[in-house]
N, C-alpha and C positions, 0 to 999 in steps of 0.2 A: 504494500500500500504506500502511495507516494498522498502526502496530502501540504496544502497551503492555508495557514489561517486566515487569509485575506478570502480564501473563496467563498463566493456565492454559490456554487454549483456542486454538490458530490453525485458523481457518477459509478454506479454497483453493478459491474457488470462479470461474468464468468470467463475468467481468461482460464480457462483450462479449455474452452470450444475453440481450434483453431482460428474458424472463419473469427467469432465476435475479439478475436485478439487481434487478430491481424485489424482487424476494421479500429478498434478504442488506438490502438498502435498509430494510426495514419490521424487518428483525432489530435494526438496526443503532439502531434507533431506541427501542429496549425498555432497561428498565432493567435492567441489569447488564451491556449492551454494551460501554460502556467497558473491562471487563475483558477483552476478546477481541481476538483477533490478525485483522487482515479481511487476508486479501491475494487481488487480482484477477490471476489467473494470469493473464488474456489480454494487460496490461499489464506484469507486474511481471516482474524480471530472475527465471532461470532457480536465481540463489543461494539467494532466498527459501526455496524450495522444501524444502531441510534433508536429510536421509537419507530414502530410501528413496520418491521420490515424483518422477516427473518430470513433464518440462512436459504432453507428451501425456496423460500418467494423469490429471494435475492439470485439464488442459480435458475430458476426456471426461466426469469424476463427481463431485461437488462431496466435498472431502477436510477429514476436521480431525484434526489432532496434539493428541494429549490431553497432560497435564500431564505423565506419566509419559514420554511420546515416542513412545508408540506410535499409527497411523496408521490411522485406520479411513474406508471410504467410503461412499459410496450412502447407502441409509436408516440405516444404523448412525452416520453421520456426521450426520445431520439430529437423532436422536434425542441424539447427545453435544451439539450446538450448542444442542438446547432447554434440555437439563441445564444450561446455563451462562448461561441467561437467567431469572430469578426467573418470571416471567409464564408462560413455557413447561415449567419443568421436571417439571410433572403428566405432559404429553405424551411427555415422554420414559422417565419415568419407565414410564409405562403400556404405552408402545407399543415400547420398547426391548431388548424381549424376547420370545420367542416366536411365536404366531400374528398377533401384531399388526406384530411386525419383518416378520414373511416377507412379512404384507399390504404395507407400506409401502415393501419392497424390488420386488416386484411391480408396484406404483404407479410406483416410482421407473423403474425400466426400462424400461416404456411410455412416460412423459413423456421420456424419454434418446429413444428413437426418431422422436416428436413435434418435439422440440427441434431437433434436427437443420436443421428449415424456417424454425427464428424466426433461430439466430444469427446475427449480421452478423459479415460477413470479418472 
């Protein structure tokens, strides 16, 4: 777990699944990353984790605690994690609502069923 007190953003996501490492990996590399909280739920102690969000929930669906505390998942979490990146936060902006969320939550839940075959124990 890499974390910065300045952040607004902790992103929980399972880096033991190739594909969603490889993907937090190229996030992590964007300008405004710094300011994000990355923690690797399949590594990191069960503490991390903060109210309302357990280990199991935390590997099933990638998760980010927003500024306020509050805990959102799936594509609603992809779409806060691009907000918090300068490069991405068109996408969020655009797609973080409406017919374009429920697309991307759709997306998301196909690739959760997919994924299943990549992660390593």
């Amino acid at each position: 777990m890499e974390t910065n007190d300045k952040s607004s953003t902790t992103v929980y996501f399972d880096g033991a699944c190739p594909v969603c490492a490889r993907e937090i990996a190229m996030y992590r590399r964007q300008p405004g990353a710094g300011d994000v909280q990355w923690v690797d739920v399949a590594c990191g102690e069960a503490s991390v984790l903060g109210a309302g969000l357990t280990r199991a929930a935390a590997m099933a669906r990638l998760h980010v605690r927003r500024a306020d505390g509050s805990l959102v998942s799936g594509a609603r979490a992809f779409t806060e994690l691009w907000r918090a990146l300068p490069r991405w936060a068109w996408a969020g902006r655009l797609l973080g609502k409406g017919p374009g969320l429920w697309l991307l939550e759709a997306g998301y839940r196909l690739f959760l069923i997919v994924r299943r075959s990549w992660r390593r124990a």
